[in-house]
C-alpha positions, -999 to 999 in steps of 0.1 A, spaced: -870 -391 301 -893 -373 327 -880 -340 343 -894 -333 377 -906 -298 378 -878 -274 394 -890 -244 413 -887 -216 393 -870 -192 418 -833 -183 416 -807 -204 432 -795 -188 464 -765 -195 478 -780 -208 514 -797 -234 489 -760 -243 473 -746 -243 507 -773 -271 522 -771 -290 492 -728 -293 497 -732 -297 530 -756 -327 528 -731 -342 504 -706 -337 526 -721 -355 554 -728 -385 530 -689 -383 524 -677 -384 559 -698 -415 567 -679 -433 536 -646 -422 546 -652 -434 580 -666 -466 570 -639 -474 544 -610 -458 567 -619 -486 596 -620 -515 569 -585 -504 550 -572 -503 587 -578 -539 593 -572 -551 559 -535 -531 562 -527 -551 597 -536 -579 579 -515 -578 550 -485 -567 572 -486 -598 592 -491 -616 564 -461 -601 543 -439 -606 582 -448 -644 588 -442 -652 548 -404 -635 558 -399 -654 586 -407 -682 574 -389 -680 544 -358 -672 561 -362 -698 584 -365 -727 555 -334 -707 542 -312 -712 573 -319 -746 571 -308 -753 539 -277 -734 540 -267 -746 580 -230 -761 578 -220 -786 601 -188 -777 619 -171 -811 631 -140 -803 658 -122 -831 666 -92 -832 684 -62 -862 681 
């Protein structure tokens, strides 16, 4: 395993503070990214999960329709 040679100079909290903010960068753009996917797979799954409903209960009215017959004498 090679090391790569670390300056040897303390660690200063400017140099803590770039690193965390670099990171955080890197973080937004993955949040942003993965935010505007989950969005459209959400829509999706909710018109999914509504059509499967309607259609269901529409197969299920069918099967349970009585026919009412009036006839008068």
């Amino acid at each position: 395993m090679s090391a790569q040679a670390a300056p040897r100079r303390p660690i200063t909290r400017d140099d803590l503070e770039l690193k965390m903010r670099a990171i955080q960068g890197e973080v937004d753009d993955t949040k942003e990214s993965a935010q505007s996917t989950l969005l459209a797979v959400g829509a999706v799954a909710v018109v999914a999960v509504v059509a499967i409903a309607f259609l269901a209960g529409r197969r299920k009215g069918k099967k349970r329709t009585t026919i009412v017959e009036v006839r008068r004498i």
